[in-house]
Each structure stands twice: as C-alpha cells, then as structure tokens.
VOFI-727012 format. One record per residue (C-alpha): residue in three letters; y negated, x, z. Coordinates in steps of 0.5 Angstrom, whole numbers, always signed. Example, Ala and Ser with C-alpha at 12.3 -4.5 7.8 and 13.67 -1.06 7.14 Angstrom:
+------+-------+-------+-------+
| code | north |  east |    up |
+------+-------+-------+-------+
|  ALA |    +9 |   +25 |   +16 |
|  SER |    +2 |   +27 |   +14 |
+------+-------+-------+-------+
This chain:
+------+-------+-------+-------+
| code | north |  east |    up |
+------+-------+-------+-------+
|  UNK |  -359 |  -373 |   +42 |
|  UNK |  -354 |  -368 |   +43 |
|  UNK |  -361 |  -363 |   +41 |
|  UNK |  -364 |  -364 |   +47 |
|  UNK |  -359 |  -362 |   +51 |
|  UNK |  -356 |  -356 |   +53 |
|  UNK |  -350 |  -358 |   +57 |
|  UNK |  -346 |  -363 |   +57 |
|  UNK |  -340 |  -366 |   +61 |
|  UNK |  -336 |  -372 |   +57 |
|  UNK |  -330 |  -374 |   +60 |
|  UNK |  -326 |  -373 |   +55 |
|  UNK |  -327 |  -367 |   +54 |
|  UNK |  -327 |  -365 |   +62 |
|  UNK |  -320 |  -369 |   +63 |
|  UNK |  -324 |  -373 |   +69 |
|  UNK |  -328 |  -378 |   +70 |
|  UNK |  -333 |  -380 |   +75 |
|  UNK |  -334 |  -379 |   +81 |
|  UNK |  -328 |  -373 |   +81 |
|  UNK |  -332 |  -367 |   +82 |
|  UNK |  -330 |  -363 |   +78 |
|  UNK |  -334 |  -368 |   +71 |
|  UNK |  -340 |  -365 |   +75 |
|  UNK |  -338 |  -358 |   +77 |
|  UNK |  -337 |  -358 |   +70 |
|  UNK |  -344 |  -359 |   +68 |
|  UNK |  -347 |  -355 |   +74 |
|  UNK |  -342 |  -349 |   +73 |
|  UNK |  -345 |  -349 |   +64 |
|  UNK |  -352 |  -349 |   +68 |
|  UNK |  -350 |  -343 |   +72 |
|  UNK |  -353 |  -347 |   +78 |
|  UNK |  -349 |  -344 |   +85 |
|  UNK |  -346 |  -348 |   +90 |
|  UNK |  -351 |  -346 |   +94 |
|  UNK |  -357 |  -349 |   +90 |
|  UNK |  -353 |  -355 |   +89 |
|  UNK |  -359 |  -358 |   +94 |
|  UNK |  -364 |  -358 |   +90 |
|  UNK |  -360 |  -360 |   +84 |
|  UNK |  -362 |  -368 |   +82 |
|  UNK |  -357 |  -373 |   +79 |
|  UNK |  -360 |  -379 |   +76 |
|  UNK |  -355 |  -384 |   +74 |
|  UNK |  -354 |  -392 |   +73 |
|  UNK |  -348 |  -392 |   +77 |
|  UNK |  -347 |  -393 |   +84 |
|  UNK |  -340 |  -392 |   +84 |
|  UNK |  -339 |  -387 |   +80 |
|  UNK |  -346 |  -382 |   +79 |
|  UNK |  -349 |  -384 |   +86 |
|  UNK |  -342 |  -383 |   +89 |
|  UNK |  -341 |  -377 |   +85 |
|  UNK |  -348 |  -374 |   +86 |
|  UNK |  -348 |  -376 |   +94 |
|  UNK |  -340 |  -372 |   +95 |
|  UNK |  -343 |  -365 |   +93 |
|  UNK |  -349 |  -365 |   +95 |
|  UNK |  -353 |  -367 |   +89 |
|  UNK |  -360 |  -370 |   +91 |
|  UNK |  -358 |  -378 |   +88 |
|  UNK |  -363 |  -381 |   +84 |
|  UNK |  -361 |  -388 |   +82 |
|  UNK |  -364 |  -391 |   +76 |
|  UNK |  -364 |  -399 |   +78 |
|  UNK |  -365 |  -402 |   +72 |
|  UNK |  -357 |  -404 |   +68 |
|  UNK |  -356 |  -411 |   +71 |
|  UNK |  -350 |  -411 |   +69 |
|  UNK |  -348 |  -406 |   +74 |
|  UNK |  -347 |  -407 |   +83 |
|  UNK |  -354 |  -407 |   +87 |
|  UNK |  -350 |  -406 |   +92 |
|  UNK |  -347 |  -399 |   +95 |
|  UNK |  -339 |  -401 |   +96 |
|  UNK |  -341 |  -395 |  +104 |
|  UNK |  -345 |  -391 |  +105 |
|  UNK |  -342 |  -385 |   +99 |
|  UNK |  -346 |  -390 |   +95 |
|  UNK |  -353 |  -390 |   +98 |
|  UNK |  -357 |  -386 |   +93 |
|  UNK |  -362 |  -381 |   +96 |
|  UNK |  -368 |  -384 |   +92 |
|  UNK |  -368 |  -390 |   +87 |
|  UNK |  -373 |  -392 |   +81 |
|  UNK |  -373 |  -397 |   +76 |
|  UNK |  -375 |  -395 |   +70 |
|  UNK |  -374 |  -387 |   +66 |
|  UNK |  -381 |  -387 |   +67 |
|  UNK |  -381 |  -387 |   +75 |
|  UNK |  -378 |  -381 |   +75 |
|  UNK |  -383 |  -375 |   +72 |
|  UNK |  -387 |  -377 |   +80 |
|  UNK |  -382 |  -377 |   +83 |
|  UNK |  -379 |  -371 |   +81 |
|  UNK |  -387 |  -368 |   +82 |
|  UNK |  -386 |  -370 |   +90 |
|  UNK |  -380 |  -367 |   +90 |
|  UNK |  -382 |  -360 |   +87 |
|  UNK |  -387 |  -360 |   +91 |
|  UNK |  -386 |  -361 |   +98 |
|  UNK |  -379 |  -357 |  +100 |
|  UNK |  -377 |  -361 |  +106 |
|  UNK |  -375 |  -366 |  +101 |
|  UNK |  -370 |  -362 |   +98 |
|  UNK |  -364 |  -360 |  +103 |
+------+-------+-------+-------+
C-alpha cells in the first residue's frame, strides 16, 4: 500500500503521536500544504479522540469514518466533534464533491 501514497506520518518516526499536532504538521508540511490552507484540507480518521481531536485543533476540516465498533461514538467535549460523519470509505467521494464544489463549505 505504501505505493499509493506520497506522504506518510507514522508515529514512530515522528516521535509523536495523535492528536499531538505535530504528527499531522508532519504530513502537511511534506505536502507543502500553508498553514493558511489548513481550512481546506480534510482529515478522515476512525478516532474521535485522536484523528478527529487532532484534525479539529488545527483547523482540519474533520471527517469521521463511523464504521470501527470498537472505537468510542461518543465525542469525550467538543474538540472531538467532527465536522462531517460518513459510514463507509465509499461515503466519502460525494462528500468530498459537495465540498469542493460549494466554497462556504470550507472555512
């Protein structure tokens, strides 16, 4: 799978893990992606506490994949509300089109 990635943020590597910021400026500085453009970047994870929190704290636009049962539903405060919810990888794709094509939707 590593072939179908251009960037990677592994923890061990980093020296952090998630939500620590820096596991995802990591990734985003690799991308060459601004702060500045962090609005219109999308983080889907599984993990409200760790992707969702992290995502939500820099100003990722939060994409929760609802789908792992044995991972919390329910956000522990508010820094763990995503912006967007889908149940399945398939989900996704419409969702990233609504995004992409209404600009109010991207902070």
């Amino acid at each position: 799978m590593y072939d179908c990635f251009d960037v990677f943020a592994i923890s061990e590597e980093v020296g952090v893990e998630k939500p620590d910021p820096r596991i995802f400026i990591h990734a985003l500085d690799q991308l060459a992606i601004c702060r500045a453009d962090y609005g219109r970047v999308v983080m889907v994870g599984n993990n409200l506490a760790r992707d969702i929190k992290g995502a939500n704290a820099l100003g990722l636009i939060s994409v929760w994949l609802d789908w792992a049962p044995r991972r919390s539903k329910i956000p522990a405060d508010i820094s763990e509300i995503p912006q967007y919810t889908i149940k399945t990888p398939e989900a996704l794709l419409p969702l990233l089109h609504k995004l992409n094509s209404s600009p109010s939707n991207i902070r």
